[in-house]
C-alpha positions in Angstrom: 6.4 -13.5 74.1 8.0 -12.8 70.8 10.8 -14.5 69.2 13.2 -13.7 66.9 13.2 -15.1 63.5 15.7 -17.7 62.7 18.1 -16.7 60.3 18.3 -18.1 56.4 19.9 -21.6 57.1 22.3 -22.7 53.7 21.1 -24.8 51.6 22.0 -28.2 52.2 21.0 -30.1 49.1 23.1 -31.1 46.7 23.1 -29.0 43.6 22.2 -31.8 40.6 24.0 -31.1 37.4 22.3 -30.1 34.3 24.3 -33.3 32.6 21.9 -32.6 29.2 22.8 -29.0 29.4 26.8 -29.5 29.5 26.1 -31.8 26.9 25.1 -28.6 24.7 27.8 -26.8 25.6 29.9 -29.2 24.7 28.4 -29.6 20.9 28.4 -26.2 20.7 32.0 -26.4 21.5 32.6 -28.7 18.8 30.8 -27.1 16.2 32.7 -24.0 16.4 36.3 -26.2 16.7 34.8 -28.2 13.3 34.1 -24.4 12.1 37.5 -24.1 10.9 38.2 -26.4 8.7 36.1 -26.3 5.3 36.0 -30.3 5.3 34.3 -30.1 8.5 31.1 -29.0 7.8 28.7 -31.9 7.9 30.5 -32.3 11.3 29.5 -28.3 12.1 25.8 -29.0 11.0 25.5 -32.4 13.0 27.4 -30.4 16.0 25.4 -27.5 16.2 21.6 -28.7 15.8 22.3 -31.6 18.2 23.6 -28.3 21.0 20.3 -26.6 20.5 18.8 -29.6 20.6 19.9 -30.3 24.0 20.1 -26.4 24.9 17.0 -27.0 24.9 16.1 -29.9 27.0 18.5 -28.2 29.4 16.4 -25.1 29.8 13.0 -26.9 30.1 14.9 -28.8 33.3 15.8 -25.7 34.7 12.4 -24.3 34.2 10.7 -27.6 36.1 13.0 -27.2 39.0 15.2 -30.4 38.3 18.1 -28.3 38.1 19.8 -24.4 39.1 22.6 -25.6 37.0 21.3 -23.1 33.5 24.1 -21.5 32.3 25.7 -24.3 30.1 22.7 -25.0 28.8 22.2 -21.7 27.9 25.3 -20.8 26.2 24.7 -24.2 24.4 21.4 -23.1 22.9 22.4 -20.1 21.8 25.8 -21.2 20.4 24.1 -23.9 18.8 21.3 -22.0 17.1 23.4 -19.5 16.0 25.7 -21.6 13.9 22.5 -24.2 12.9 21.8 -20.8 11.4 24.4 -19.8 9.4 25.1 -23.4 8.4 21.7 -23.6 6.7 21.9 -20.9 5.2 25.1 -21.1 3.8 23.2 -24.4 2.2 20.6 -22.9 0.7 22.8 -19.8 -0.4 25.0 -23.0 -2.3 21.9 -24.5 -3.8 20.7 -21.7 -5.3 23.4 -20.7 -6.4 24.3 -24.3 -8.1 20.9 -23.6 -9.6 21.3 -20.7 -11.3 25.0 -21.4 -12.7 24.0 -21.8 -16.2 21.6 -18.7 -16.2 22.9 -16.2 -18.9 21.9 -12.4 -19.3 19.9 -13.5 -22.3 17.5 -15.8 -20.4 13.5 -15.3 -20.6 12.6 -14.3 -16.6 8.4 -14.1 -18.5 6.5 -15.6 -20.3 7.1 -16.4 -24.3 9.4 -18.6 -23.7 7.8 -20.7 -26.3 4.9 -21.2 -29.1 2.5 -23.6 -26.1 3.5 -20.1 -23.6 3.0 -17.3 -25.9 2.4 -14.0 -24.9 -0.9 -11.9 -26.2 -1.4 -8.2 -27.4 0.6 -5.9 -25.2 2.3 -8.4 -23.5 6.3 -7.8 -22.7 9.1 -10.2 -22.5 11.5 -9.7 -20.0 14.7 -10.9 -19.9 17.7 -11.7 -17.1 19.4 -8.5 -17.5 16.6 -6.0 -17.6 16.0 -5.7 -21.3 12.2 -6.0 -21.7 10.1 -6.3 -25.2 6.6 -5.1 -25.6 4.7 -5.9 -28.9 1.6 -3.6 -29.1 -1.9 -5.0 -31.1 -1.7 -5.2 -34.6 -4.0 -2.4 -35.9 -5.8 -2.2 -39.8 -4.2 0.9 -41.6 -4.7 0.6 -45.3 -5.9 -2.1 -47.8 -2.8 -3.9 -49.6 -3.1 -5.0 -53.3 -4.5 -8.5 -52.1 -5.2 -8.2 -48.5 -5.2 -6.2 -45.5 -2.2 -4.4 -43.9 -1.4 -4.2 -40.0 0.7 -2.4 -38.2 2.3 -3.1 -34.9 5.2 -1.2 -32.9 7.6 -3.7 -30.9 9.7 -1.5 -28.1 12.7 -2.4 -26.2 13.5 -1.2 -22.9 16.9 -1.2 -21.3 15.3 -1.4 -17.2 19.1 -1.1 -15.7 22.2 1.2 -15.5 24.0 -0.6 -17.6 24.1 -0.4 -21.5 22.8 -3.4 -23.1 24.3 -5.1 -26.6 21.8 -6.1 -29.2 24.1 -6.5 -31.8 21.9 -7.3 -34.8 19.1 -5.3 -34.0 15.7 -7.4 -33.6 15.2 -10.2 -35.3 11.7 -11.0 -36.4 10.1 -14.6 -37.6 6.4 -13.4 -38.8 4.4 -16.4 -40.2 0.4 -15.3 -40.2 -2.1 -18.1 -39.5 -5.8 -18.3 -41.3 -7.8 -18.9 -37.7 -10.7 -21.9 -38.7 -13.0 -23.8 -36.6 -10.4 -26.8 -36.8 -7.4 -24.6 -35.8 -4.9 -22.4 -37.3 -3.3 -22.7 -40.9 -0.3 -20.9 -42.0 -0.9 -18.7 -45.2 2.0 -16.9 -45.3 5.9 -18.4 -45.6 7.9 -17.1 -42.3 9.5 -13.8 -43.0 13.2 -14.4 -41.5 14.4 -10.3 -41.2 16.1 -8.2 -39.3 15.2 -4.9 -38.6 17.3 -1.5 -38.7 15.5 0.6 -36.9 16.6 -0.5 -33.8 19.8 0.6 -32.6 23.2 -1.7 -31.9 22.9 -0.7 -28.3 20.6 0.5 -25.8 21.9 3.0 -23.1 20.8 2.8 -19.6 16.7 3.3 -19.7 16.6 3.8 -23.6 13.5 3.3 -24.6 13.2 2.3 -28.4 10.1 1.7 -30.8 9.8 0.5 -34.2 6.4 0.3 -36.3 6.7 -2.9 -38.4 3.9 -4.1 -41.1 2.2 -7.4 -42.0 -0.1 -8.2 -45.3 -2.8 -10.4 -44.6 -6.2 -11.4 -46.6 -9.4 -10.4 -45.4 -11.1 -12.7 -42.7 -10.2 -14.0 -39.1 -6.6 -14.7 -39.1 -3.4 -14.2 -36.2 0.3 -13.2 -36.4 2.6 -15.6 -34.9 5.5 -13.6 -34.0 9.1 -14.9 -32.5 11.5 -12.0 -32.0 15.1 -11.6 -30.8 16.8 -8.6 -29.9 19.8 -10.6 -30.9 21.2 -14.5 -31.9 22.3 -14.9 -28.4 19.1 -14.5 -26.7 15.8 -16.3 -26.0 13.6 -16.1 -28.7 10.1 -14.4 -27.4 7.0 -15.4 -28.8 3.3 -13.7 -29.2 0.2 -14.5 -31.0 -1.3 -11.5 -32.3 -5.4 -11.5 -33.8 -5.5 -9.8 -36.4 -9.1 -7.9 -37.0 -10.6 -5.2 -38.5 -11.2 -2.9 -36.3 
């Protein structure tokens, strides 16, 4: 004998509430209502991590089977991460910025900022605003009345659509040092010029270079150089060998 089927009875257990995942919507709630005023941020960031927090802890009890009740919860999470989000990065988009407020276009971005972080033969200082400065390796070209004469070619390099100032064309601090087993020792007295072969302005990608000279005596010896394509910027410094070949 076959019987029917009974038919789907209701369920008649209580539904439990999802307490922890009201509790998110609520935050999230709160965040957004602390949102509008600018005084209310710390509130905003407390607010909205505590809602994902407890977004959550909401979902994992729906997942177990503790609870159906999923939606707050949901919408809590989601809320809540969302404006965690932008809150943090709205910090970190302040600190930087705080951290870069007295950056100027003239600013070193490379190395040479200095005689103990000197850049080599070939080596190019770059600065904030896309101006970069190459100094090329000092090469022998023809014996001077008492020494030996190099030759180097410094180039400037405007990397950005924008002209660039440099006002009083490079300035150039040469001093060459005698290289001995104990160190270097100047021989020279610092050369404080300025040089008119480069322009008062560079256009957007000019590319400029100038060939300047140095007298030095025979044997193992360096140029120190410190260059500036004008007062207002970083002086860049190289250390140049100077050798025979």
């Amino acid at each position: 004998m076959k019987t029917k089927p009974l038919p789907d009875l209701p369920d008649l257990m209580p539904k439990v509430p999802n307490g922890i995942g009201w509790a998110a919507l609520v935050l999230a709630l709160l965040a957004l209502t602390a949102a509008t005023s600018i005084v209310g941020f710390p509130l905003v960031v407390l607010f909205s991590l505590a809602a994902t927090v407890c977004g959550m802890a909401g979902r994992r009890r729906v997942k177990r089977g503790e609870t159906q009740d999923g939606v707050p919860a949901l919408v809590g999470l989601v809320v809540g991460a969302i404006t965690a989000t932008v809150c943090l990065g709205i910090v970190v988009w302040a600190f930087n910025a705080l951290s870069h407020i007295d950056d100027r276009p003239g600013d070193l971005v490379s190395r040479g900022g200095s005689d103990n972080n000197r850049l080599g033969p070939g080596g190019t200082a770059r600065y904030r605003d896309g101006l970069k400065v190459t100094v090329g390796k000092p090469r022998h070209v023809t014996p001077a009345k008492e020494g030996m004469t190099y030759e180097y070619a410094v180039t400037y390099v405007n990397d950005q659509k924008e002209s660039i100032e440099l006002g009083y064309g490079m300035r150039c601090d040469e001093r060459v040092m005698r290289v001995t087993s104990d160190g270097s020792v100047p021989v020279d007295p610092t050369e404080h010029r300025t040089h008119s072969g480069f322009p008062g302005e560079l256009t957007p990608h000019q590319k400029v270079t100038v060939k300047l000279t140095v007298d030095a005596s025979p044997g193992p010896a360096a140029l120190e150089l410190a260059c500036s394509p004008s007062y207002s910027r970083d002086d860049a410094h190289w250390l140049l060998p100077l050798t025979d070949d």
